[in-house]
C-alpha positions in Angstrom: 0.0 0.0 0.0 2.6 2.6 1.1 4.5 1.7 -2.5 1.4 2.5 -4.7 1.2 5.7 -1.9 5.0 6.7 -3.6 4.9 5.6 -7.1 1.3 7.9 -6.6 3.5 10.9 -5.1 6.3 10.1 -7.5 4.4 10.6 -10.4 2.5 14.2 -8.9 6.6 15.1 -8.5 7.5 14.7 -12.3 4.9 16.2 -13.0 4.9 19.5 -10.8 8.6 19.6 -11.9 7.6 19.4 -15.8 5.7 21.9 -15.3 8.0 24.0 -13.3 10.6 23.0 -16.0 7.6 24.2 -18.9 7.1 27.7 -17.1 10.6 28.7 -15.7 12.2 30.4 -18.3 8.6 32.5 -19.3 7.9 33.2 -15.4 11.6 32.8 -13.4 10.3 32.5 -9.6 6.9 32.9 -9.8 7.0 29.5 -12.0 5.9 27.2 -8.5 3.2 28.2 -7.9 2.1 28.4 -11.5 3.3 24.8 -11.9 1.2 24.0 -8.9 -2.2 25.7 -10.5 -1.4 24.0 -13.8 -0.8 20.5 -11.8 -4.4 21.1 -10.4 -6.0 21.9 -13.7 -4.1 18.7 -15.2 -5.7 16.5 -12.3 -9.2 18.2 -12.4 -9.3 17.5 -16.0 -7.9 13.8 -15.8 -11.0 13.5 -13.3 -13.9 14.8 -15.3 -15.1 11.1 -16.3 -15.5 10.5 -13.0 -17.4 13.2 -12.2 -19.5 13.2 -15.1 -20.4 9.0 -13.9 -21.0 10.4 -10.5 -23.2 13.6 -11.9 -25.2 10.9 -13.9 -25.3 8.3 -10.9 -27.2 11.7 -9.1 -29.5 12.1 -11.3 -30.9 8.4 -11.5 -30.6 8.5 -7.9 -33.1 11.7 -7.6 -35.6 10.3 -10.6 -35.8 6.7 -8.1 -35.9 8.6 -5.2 -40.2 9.1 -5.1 -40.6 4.7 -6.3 -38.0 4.5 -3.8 -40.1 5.8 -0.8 -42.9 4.2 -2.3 -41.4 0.5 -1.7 -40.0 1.7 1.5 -43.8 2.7 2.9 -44.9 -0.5 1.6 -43.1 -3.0 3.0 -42.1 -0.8 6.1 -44.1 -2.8 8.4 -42.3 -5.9 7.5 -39.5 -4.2 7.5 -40.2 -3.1 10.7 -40.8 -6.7 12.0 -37.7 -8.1 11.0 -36.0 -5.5 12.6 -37.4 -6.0 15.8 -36.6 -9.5 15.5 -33.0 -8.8 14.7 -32.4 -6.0 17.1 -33.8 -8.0 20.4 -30.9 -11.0 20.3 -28.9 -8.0 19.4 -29.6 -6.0 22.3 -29.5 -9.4 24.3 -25.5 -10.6 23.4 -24.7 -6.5 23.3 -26.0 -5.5 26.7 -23.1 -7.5 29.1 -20.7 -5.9 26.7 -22.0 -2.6 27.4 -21.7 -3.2 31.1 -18.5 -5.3 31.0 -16.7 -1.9 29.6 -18.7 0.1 32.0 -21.0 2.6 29.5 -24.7 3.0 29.8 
């Protein structure tokens, strides 16, 4: 994990310096933190399939949302039941844990 963390941060590196390399000569100093706005628009735009899945997840999400609800209300009184009949051996095998570590 921590070697696809630095190959990750290696890569942002090259990067940031090929940019800082790109805008040096055209900007001297003030080339960092131009390098760092154009790393940021690089990476925003290498993400915009993502976020246009994610934008479009949404949007289904929103048009289910009412049928949603609907199914919920219907079957929330089984729902309901099941619940209760999961929640009391719950509450059963949790209580003496509860006490044992001395919360209420």
């Amino acid at each position: 994990m921590i070697e696809l963390f630095n190959s990750f941060r290696d890569a942002l590196y090259h990067v940031l310096t090929f940019f800082q390399d790109l805008t040096e000569p055209l900007l001297g100093s003030q080339s960092y933190w131009f390098s760092i706005v154009l790393l940021t628009v690089a990476v925003r735009i290498l993400l915009i399939p993502l976020t246009v899945k994610q934008v479009k997840s949404t949007r289904v999400m929103q048009e289910l949302a009412p049928e949603i609800k609907r199914l919920q209300a219907k079957h929330k009184q089984l729902a309901s039941w099941i619940m209760q009949k999961i929640r009391r051996p719950l509450q059963r095998e949790a209580k003496p844990v509860v006490y044992e570590r001395g919360a209420d």
